[in-house]
Structure formats: C-alpha cells, structure tokens
C-alpha positions as CSV (number, residue, x, y, z in Angstrom):
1,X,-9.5,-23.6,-1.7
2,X,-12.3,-22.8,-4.6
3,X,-13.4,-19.2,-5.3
4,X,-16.3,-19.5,-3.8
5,X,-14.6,-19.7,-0.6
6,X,-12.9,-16.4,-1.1
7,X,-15.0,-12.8,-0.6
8,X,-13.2,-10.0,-2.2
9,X,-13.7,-7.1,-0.7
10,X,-13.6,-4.0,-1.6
11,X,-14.2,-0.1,-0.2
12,X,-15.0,2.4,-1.5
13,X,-15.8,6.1,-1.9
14,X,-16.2,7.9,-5.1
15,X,-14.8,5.7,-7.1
16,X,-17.7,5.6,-9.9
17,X,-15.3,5.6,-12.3
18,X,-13.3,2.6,-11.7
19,X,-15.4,0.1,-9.6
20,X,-16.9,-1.6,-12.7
21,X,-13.4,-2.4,-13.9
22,X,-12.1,-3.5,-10.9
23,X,-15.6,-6.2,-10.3
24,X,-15.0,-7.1,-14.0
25,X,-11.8,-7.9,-13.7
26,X,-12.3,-10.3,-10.4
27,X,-15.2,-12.1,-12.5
28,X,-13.3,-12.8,-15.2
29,X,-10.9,-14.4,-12.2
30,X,-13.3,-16.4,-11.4
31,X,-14.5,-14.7,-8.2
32,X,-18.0,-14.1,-7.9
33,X,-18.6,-13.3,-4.8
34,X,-17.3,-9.4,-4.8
35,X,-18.3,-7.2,-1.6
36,X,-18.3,-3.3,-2.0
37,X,-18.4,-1.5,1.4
38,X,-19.1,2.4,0.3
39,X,-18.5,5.3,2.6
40,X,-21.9,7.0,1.2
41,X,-20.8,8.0,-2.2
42,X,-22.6,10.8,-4.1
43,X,-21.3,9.8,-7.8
44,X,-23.3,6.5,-8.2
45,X,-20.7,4.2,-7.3
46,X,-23.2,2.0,-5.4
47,X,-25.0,1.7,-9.0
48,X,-22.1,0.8,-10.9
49,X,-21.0,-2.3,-8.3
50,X,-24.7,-3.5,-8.6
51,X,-24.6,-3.0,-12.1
52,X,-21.7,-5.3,-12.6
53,X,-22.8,-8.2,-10.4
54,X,-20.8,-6.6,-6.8
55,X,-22.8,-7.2,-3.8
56,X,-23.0,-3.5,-2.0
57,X,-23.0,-2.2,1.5
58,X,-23.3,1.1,2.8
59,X,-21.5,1.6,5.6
60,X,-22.7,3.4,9.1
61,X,-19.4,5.5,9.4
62,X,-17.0,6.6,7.3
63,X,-13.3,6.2,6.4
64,X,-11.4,3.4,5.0
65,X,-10.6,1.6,8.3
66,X,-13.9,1.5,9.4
67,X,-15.6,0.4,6.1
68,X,-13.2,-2.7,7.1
69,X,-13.9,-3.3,10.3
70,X,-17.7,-3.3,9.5
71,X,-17.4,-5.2,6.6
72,X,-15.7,-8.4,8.4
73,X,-19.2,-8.4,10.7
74,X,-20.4,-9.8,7.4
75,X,-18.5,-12.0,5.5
76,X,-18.4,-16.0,6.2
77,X,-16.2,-16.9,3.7
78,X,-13.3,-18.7,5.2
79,X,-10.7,-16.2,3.1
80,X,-11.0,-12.5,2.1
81,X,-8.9,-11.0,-0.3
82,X,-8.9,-7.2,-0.1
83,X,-8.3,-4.3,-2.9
84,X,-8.9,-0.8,-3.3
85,X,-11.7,-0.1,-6.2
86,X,-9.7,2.7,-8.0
87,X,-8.3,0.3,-10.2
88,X,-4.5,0.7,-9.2
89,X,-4.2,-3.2,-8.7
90,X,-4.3,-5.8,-10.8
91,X,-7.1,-8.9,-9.9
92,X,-4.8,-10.9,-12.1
93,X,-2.5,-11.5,-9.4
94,X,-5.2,-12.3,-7.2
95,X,-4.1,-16.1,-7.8
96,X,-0.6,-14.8,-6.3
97,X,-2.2,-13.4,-3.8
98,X,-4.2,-16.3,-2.8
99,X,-1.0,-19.1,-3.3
100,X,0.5,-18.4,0.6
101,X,-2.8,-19.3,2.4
102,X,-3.8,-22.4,0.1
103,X,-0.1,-23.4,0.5
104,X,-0.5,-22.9,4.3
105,X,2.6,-21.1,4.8
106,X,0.7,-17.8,5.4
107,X,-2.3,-16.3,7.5
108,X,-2.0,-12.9,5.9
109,X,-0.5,-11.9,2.5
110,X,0.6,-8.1,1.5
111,X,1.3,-7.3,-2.5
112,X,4.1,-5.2,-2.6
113,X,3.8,-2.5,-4.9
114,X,7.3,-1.6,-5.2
115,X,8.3,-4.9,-7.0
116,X,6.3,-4.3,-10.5
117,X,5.0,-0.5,-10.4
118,X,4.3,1.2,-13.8
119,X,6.4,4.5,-14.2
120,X,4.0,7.4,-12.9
121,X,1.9,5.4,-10.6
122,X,3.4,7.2,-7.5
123,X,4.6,10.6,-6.9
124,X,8.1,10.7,-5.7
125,X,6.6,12.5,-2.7
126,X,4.4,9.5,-2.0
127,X,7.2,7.4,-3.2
128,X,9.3,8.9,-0.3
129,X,6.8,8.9,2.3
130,X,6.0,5.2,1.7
131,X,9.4,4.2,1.8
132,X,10.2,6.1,4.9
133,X,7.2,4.4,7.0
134,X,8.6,1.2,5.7
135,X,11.7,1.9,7.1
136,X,10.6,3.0,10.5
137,X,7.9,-0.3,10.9
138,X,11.1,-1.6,10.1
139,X,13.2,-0.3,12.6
140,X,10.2,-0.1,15.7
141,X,8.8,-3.4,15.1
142,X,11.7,-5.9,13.8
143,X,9.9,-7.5,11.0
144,X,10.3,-6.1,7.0
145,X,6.8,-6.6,5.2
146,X,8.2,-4.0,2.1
147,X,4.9,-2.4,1.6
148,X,3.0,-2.2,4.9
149,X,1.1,1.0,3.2
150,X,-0.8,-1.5,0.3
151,X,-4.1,-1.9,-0.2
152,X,-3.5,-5.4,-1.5
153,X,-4.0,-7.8,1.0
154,X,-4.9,-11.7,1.7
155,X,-6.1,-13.2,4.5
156,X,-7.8,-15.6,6.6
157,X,-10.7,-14.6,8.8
158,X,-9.4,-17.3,11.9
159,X,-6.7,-14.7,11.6
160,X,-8.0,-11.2,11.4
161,X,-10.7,-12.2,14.1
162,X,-8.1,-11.9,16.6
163,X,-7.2,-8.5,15.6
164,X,-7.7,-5.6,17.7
165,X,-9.0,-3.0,14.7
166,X,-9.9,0.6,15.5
167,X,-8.5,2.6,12.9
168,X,-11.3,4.0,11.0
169,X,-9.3,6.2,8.0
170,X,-6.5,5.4,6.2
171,X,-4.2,3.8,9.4
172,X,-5.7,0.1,8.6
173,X,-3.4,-1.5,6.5
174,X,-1.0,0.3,9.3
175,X,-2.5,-1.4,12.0
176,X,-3.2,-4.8,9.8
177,X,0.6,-5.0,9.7
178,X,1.0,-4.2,13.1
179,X,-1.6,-6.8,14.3
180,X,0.1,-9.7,12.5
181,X,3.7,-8.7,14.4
182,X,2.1,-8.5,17.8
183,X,0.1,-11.7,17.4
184,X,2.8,-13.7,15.4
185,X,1.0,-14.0,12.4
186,X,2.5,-16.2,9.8
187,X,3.1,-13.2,6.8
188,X,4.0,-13.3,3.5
189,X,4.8,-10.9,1.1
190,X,4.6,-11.3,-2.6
191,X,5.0,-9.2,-5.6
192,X,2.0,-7.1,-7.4
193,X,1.7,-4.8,-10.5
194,X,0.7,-1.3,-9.4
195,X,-0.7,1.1,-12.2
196,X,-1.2,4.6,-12.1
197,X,-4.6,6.0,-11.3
198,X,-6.3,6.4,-14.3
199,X,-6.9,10.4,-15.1
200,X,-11.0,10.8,-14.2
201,X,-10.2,9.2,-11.5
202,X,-9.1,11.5,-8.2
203,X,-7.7,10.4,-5.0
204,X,-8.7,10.6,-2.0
205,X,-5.5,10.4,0.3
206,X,-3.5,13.4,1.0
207,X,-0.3,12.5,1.4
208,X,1.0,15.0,4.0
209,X,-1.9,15.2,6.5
210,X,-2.7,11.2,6.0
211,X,1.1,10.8,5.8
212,X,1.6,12.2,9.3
213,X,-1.7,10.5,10.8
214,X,0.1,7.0,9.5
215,X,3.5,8.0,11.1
216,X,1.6,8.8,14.7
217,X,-0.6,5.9,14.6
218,X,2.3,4.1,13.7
219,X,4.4,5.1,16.8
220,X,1.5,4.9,19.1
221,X,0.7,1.2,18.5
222,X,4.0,0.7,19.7
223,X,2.7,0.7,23.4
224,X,1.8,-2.9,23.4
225,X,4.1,-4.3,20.9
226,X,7.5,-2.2,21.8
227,X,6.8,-0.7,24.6
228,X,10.7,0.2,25.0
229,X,10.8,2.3,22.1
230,X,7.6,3.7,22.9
231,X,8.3,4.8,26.3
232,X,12.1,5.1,25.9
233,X,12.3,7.3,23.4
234,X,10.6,9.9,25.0
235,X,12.3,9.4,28.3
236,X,15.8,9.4,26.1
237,X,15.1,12.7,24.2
238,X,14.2,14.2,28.5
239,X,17.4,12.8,29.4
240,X,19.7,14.2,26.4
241,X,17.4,17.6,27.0
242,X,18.0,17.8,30.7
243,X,21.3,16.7,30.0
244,X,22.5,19.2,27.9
245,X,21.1,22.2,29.9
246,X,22.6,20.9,32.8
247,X,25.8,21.5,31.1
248,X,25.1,24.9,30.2
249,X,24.1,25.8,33.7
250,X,27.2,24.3,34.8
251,X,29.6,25.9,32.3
252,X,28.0,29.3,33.3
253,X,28.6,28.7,37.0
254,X,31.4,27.6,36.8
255,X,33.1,30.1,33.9
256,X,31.2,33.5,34.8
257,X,29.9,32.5,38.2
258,X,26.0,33.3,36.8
259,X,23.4,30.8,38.2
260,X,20.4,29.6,36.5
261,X,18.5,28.5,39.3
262,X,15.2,27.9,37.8
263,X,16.9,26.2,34.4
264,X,18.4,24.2,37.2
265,X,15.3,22.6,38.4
266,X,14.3,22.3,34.8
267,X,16.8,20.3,33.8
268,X,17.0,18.1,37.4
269,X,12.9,17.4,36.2
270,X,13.6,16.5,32.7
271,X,16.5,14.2,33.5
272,X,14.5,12.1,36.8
273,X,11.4,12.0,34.2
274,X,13.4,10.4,31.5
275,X,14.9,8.2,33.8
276,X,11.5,6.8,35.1
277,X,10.8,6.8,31.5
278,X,13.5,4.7,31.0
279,X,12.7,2.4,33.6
280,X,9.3,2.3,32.8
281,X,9.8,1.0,29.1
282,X,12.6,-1.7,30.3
283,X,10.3,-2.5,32.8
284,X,7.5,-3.0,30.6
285,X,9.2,-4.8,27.5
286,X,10.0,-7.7,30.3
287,X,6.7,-8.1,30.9
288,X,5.7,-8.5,27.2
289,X,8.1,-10.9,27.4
290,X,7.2,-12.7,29.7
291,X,3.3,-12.4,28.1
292,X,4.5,-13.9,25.4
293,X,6.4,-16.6,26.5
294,X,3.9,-17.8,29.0
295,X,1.5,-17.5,25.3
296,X,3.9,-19.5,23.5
297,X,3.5,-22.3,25.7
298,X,-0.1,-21.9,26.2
299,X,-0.6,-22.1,22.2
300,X,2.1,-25.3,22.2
301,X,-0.3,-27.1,25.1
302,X,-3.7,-26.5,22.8
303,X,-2.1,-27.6,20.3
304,X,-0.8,-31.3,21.7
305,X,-4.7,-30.8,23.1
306,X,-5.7,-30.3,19.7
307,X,-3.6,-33.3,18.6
308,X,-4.2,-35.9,21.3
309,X,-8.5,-35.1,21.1
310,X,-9.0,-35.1,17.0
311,X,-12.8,-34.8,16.8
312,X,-12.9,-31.7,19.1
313,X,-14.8,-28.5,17.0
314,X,-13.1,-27.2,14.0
315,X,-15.3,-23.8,15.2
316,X,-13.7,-23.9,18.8
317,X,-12.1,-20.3,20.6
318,X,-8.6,-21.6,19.7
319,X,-7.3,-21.6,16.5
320,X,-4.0,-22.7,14.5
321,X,-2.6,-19.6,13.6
322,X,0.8,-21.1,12.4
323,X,3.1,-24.2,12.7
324,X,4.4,-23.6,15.9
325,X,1.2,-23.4,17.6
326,X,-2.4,-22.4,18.4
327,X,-3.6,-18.9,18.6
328,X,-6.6,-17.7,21.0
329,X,-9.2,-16.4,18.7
330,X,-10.4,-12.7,19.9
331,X,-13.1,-12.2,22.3
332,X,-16.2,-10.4,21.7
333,X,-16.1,-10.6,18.0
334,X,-20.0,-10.2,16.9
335,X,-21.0,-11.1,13.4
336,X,-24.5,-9.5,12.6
337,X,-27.2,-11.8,11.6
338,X,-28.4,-11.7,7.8
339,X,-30.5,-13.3,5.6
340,X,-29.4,-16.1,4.1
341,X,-29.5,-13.7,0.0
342,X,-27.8,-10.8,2.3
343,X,-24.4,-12.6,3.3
344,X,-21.1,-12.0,1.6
C-alpha cells in the first residue's frame, strides 16, 4: 500500500475552525489526497479545505451518514481512511490505522477512543452514553468492537461496497459496525488518541436526542442480523405483560369473586401475540442460519473457483472479503462519472 492509494475522507459541517488543522496534519502524513464532503456550511469551511490543498464536495443532502454514502460514489482509491474534521483525532495514528488492511488481517479498522483519551475530551454524560451502546452492540450482536460510536475508521472499498448504508445523520458508524457483523467482515480494532474539542470549536451532536436515535437505529437493524432479539423481545415483554395481568384477574376471582372480563381478553391477546412473537423470531433466526450457512459454502466454492482459474478479473462481482472465503460484492452500487481532475 502507498499513500496515494489511500483517500482520507473527511465530513464536514461548520467546522471552519479546525478543518485546516486536521488537512495539515494528514499532509505532513504523507497523504495527499484529502476529500472534504460538507453539508453546505455557512462559516467558510469549504474555503479553508481548498485553502489547505483538501479536495471539496458539497453534498446534495445533509447529515453525516449521508455525506458518507455520497462520498464513496466518488472515490477510486482502493482504501479510505475516514475522520471527523473537528480535530478530535490524531492523523498521526493514521499509520495505525492503516497497519490491519496492509497486513491483511482486516477489511475494516475502528480507533478506539477509550484506549488513549485526554482528560476532558468527553463529558461523563457522553462518556456514559457511549459506553452503554457499546455494551448493548455487545450484548444484541455477539461481537465487541470497544468503540462502535468513533469517527475513526479504516477500510477497504471491496468491503464497504457490499454494505447496505442508509443512515443519513449520525447512525453511520452505527450501521458501519453493524454491516461488518452481518456480512462477516474481518474487523479490527486498534488504539487512538482522542483530544478534546478545541474551545472555538462547537459540536454538533446532541447527546440525548442523537443518543436515543443511535440506541433505536441500533435495535432496529437487528431485524436482519438478530432477528430473535428483535422480534423476541417484544413478544417476551407481551408475554410477561399478559402474564402478570392474568394473575391479577385470577387472584381477584378467585379471592373476592370480582371478574375482570375485559382485562381478561387483554391479557389472553397480549400473551397469544407474544407467543407468535416468539415463534416468529425463532423461526426466523433459523432461517438466517440457514442463509448463512448455505453463504458460507457459496463464498468457500468461489473461492476454490477463484483458486483453480487464476487469470479470472481482479474487478469481478465476487470478492475476498477474508481468509475463509469470498464475499458477493453488492448489487447496484453506481459510482458517478467524473473528470479525470474531479476524482478523489
């Protein structure tokens, strides 16, 4: 891998104040080739990037997760090393960052914060909430990536191509993570310095109401990757609900000879719904199992394919994705045309 094979990107939105450090600290790296995706900024944070060398787009939309999803459409470089431009990370560790994917070992790379953060970067509020979302990707999905929440990440563009992305705010390293479980992405996580925010510049996450849109997003992408916990859960809090007013319409009959016909039926409904719930999530992790199995040997067949016919297309729809075997590239993935001076 050389530098110029790696695009750093970077979004942004009113982040005049630190852009210019964060490009200037990637060039000194050695990486040139810096993209800066703005959400329509009205501080001159365009001008700054320019100023210092960055290659600037302006997004259509806006949010953080969709500057993302629009900037891949135009970047060819085989490896894209992402960072937020407020000047939190360090592009010193950019070389860290890069090590899993030149080593091979690693599709997709995320610094965790946690390991080497300066006193007063986080609030203990965001602190909490960060750790808590940890815990429960943790606990939904089976796989401990530390720091799911950083904007730090590396990462091959075979990899991320095959990624389902439709988050447009704050929910994409959220969905990043979730991606890489569901598609068996080979992940690595590796330590990061994390500074605080530097005074003139102000945040733009809120950390209750983007906190709770990370927690729901979070549960709701369980429908394809867990789809146990996502259905059983409900159907188990129905059950314990119906369940326990059941009992109270039973200890009232049966104590003071009152009847609760109506809390009855209620109860009756809520149990047979979280039942089929129930059923319904069993039912449906099998057959993600069985997707997944009947994938696995699918990738293990492309891959003696890929082994016995050596001068088949290094561009083909399949892709190594990791030792075991070959991953299916995503469908329908459109890269914009641009001019040759235009592309990242």
């Amino acid at each position: 891998m050389t530098d110029s094979q790696v695009c750093v990107l970077v979004p942004t939105y009113q982040e005049a104040e630190t852009i210019g450090e964060v490009v200037d600290g990637f060039t000194e790296q050695g990486f040139d080739n810096v993209l800066v995706v703005d959400g329509n900024s009205t501080d001159g944070t365009q001008d700054v990037a320019r100023e210092h060398g960055a290659r600037v787009i302006e997004q259509s939309g806006t949010g953080k997760g969709q500057a993302v999803r629009e900037a891949l459409q135009y970047i060819t470089a085989p490896y894209v090393l992402m960072i937020d431009g407020d000047a939190t990370y360090d592009p010193r560790d950019a070389e860290r960052m890069l090590e899993p994917l030149l080593e091979g070992y690693a599709d997709h790379v995320i610094g965790d914060r946690f390991a080497e953060m300066d006193d007063g970067a986080m609030t203990w509020l965001n602190g909490f909430g960060n750790r808590l979302i940890n815990t429960v990707f943790e606990v939904v999905h089976g796989r401990d990536f530390a720091d799911i929440l950083s904007g730090y990440r590396a990462f091959t563009m075979d990899s991320v191509r095959r990624f389902e992305l439709t988050a447009d705010g704050f929910t994409i390293e959220t969905e990043l993570a979730v991606e890489c479980v569901k598609h068996r992405v080979p992940t690595a996580v590796v330590p990061v310095r994390y500074h605080a925010r530097p005074d003139e510049s102000d945040t733009n996450l809120n950390p209750l109401s983007d906190g709770g849109r990370i927690i729901f997003a979070l549960y709701a992408l369980t429908k394809t990757n867990n789809p146990l916990f996502y259905f059983g859960s409900v159907g188990l809090l129905l059950v314990l609900f119906g369940g326990a007013m059941a009992g109270y319409v039973g200890f009232e009959w049966f104590t003071q000879r009152i009847s609760h016909e109506v809390l009855a039926i209620v109860a009756g409904i809520a149990i047979l719904l979280g039942t089929q719930l129930l059923a319904f999530g069993f039912l449906s992790d099998m057959i993600v199992a069985v997707n997944r199995e009947q994938t696995r040997r699918l990738e293990e067949l492309t891959d003696r394919l890929e082994v016995e016919s050596p001068s088949s297309p290094t561009d083909s729809a399949v892709r190594r994705t990791d030792g075991a075997g070959v991953g299916e590239a995503a469908e329908g993935y459109e890269r914009r045309p641009l001019e040759r001076d235009e592309r990242a």
